[in-house]
ZADO-1210 file (C-alpha; in nm, 4 decimals, padded with zeros to 6 digits):
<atoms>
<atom x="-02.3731" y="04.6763" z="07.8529" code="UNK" pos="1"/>
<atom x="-02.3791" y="04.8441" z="08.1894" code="UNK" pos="2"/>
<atom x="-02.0382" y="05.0161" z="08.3672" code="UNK" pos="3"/>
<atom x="-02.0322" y="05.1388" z="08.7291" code="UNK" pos="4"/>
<atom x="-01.8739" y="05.4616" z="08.6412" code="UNK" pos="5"/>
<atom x="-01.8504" y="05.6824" z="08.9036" code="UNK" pos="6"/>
<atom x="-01.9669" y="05.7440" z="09.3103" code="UNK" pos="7"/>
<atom x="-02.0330" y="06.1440" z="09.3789" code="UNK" pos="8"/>
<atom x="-01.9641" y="06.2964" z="09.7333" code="UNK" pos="9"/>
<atom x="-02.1558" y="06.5799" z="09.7840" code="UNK" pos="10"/>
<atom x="-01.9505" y="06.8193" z="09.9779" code="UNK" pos="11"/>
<atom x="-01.8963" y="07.1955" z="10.1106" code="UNK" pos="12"/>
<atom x="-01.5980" y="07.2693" z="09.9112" code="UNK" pos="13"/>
<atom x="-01.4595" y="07.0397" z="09.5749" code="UNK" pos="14"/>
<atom x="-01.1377" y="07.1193" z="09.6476" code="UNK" pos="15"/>
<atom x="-01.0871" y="07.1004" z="09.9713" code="UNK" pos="16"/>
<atom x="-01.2514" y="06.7215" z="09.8923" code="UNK" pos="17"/>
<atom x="-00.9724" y="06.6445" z="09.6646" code="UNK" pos="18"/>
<atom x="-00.6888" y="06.7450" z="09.8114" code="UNK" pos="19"/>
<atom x="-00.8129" y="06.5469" z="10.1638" code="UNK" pos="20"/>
<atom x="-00.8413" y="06.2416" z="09.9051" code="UNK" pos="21"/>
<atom x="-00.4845" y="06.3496" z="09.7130" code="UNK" pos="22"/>
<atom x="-00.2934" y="06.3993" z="10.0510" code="UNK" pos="23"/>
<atom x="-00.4774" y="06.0807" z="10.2578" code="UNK" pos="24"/>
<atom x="-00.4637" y="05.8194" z="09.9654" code="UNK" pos="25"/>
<atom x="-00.2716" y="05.9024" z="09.7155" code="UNK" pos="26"/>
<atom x="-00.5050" y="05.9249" z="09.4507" code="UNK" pos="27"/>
<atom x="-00.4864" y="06.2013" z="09.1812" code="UNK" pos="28"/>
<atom x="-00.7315" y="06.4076" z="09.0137" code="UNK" pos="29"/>
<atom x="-00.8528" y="06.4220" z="08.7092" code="UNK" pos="30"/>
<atom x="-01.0314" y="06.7545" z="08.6888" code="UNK" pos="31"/>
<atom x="-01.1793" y="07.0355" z="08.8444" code="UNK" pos="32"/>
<atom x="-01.4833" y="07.2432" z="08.7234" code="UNK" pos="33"/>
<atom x="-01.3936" y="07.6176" z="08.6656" code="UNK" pos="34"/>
<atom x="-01.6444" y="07.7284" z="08.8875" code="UNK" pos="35"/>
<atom x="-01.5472" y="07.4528" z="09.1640" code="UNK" pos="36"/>
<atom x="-01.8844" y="07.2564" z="09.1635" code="UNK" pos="37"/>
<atom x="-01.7725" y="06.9616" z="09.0572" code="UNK" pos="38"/>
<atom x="-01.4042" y="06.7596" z="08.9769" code="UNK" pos="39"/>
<atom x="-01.2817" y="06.3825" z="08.9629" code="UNK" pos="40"/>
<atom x="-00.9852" y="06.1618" z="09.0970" code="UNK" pos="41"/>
<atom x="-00.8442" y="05.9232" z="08.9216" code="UNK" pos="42"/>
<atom x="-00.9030" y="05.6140" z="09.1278" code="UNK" pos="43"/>
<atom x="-00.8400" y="05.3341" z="08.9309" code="UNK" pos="44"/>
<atom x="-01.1495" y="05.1988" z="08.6932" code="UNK" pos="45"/>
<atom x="-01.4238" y="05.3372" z="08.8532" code="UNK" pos="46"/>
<atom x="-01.4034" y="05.7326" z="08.9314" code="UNK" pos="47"/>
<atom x="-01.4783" y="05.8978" z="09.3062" code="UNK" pos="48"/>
<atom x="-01.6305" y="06.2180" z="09.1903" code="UNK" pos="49"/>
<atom x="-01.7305" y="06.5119" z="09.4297" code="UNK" pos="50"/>
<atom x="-02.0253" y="06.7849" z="09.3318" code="UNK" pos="51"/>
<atom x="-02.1086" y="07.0728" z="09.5603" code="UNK" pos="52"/>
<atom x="-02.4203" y="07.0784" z="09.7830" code="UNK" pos="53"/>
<atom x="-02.5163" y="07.3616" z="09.6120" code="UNK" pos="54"/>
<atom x="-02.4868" y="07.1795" z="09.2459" code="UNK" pos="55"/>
<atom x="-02.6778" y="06.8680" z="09.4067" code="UNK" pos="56"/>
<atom x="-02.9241" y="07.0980" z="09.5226" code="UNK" pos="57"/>
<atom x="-02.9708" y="07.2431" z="09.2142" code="UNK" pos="58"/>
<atom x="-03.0417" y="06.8632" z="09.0461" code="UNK" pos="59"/>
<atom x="-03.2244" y="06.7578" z="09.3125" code="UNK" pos="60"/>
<atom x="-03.5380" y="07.0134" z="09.3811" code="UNK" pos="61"/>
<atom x="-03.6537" y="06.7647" z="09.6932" code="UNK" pos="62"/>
<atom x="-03.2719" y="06.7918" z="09.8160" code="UNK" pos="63"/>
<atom x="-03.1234" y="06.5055" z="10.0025" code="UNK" pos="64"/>
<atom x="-02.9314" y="06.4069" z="10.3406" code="UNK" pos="65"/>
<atom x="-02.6271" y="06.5443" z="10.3935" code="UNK" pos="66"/>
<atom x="-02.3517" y="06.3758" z="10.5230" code="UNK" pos="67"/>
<atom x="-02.1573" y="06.5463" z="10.8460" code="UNK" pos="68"/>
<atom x="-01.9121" y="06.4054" z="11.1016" code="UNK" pos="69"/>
<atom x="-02.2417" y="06.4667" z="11.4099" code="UNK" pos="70"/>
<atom x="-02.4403" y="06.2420" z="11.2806" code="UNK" pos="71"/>
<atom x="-02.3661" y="05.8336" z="11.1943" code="UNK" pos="72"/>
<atom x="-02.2603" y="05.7985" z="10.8484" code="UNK" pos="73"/>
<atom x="-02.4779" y="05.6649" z="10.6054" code="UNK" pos="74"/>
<atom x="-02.5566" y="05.2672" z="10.5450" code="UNK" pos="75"/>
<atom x="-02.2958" y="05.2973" z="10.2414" code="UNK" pos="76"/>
<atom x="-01.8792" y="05.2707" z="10.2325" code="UNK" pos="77"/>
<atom x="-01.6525" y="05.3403" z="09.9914" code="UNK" pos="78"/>
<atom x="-01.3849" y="05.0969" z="10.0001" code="UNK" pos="79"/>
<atom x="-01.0149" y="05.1561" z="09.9121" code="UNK" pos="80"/>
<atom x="-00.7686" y="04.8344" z="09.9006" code="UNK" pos="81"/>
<atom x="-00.4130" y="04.8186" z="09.9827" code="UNK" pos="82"/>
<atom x="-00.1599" y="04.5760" z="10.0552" code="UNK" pos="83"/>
<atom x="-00.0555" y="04.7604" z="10.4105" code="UNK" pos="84"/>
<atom x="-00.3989" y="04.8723" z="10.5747" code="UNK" pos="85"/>
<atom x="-00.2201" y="05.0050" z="10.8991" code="UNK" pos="86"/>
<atom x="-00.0175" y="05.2337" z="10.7008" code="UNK" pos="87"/>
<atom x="-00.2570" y="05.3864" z="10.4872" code="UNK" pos="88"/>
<atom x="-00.4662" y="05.4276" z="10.8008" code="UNK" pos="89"/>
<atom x="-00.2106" y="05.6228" z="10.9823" code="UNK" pos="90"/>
<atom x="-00.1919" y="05.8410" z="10.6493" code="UNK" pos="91"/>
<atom x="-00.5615" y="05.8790" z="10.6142" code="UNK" pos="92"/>
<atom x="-00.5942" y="05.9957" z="10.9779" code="UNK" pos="93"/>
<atom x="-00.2631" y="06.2268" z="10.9561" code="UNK" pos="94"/>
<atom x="-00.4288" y="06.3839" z="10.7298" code="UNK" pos="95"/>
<atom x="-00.7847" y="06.4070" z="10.9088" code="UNK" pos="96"/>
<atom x="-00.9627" y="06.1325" z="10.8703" code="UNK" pos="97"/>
<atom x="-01.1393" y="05.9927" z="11.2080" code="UNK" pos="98"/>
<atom x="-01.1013" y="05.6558" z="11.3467" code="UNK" pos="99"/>
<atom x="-01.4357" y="05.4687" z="11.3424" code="UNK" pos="100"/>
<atom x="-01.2313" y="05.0798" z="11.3744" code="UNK" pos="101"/>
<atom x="-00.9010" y="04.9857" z="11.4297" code="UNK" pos="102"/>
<atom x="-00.7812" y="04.7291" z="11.1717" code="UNK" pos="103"/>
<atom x="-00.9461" y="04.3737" z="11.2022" code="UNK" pos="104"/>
<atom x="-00.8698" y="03.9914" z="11.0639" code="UNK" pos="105"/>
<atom x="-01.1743" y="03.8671" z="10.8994" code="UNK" pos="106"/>
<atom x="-01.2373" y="03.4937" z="10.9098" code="UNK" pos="107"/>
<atom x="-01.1704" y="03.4973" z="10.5342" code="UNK" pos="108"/>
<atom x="-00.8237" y="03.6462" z="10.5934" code="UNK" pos="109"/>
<atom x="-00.9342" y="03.9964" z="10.4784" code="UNK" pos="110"/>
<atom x="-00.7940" y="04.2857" z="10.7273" code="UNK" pos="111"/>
<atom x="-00.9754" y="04.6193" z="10.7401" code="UNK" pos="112"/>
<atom x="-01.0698" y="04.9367" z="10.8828" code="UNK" pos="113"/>
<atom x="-01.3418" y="05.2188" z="10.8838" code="UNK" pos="114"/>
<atom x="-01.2452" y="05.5722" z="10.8816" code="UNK" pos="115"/>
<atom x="-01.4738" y="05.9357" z="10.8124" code="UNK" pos="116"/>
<atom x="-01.3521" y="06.1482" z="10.6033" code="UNK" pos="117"/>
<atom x="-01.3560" y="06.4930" z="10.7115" code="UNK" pos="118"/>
<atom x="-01.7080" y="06.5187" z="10.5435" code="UNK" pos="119"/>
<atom x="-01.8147" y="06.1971" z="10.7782" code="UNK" pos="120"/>
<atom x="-01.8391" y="05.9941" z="10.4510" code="UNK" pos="121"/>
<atom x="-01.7559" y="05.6419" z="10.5728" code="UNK" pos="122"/>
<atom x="-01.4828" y="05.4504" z="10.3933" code="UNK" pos="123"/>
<atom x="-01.3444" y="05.1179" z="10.4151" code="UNK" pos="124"/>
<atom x="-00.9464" y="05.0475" z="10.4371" code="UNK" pos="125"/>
<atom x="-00.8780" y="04.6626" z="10.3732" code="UNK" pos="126"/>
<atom x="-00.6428" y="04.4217" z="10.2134" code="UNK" pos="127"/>
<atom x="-00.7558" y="04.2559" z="09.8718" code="UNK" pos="128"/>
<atom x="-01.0047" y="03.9284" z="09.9514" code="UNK" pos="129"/>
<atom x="-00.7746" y="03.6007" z="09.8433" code="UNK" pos="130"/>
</atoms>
């Protein structure tokens, strides 16, 4: 059997990461690395995970894009659900996230939202699909 464990931001600074996540969602973490290079939040099943550029360039020798708040963000969201999109998004910005879509009705019934995190990951705020 296969389980999705885990996504992995790389970032500047773990902590800094996890306290944007702690503060903007609500989301606690799990664990921090003593040196800093990598920790975890506890999400729900499936664990967001953040590694330092500098550990992700050590494991990948051909290194990789980074992800910055210039440039678009990348064709991949991470998607958080809540019952009150609006009010998360206020939080999430509050706490410096940028605006990328104001919340929107989908024709299923579905409202969400894109935000950047302070990284310029993208992520998705949006009401459960019925």
């Amino acid at each position: 059997m296969v389980k999705f464990g885990y996504t992995i931001l790389y970032v500047e600074e773990v902590e800094k990461a996890i306290e944007f996540y702690e503060n903007a969602f609500g989301f606690s973490r799990r664990f921090i690395s003593p040196d800093n290079d990598y920790g975890e939040l506890i999400t729900g099943e499936t664990t967001l995970s953040f590694a330092s550029k500098k550990l992700a360039n050590q494991n990948l020798k051909d290194g990789f894009l980074e992800s910055n708040l210039e440039n678009k963000p990348f064709a991949i969201e991470i998607g958080f659900i809540t019952e009150d999109v609006g009010e998360l998004l206020q939080k999430a910005t509050s706490f410096g996230a940028v605006l990328v879509t104001e919340p929107t009705k989908k024709p299923w019934g579905q409202v969400v939202a894109y935000v950047r995190d302070p990284e310029g990951f993208l992520i998705e705020i949006c009401t459960p699909v019925e």
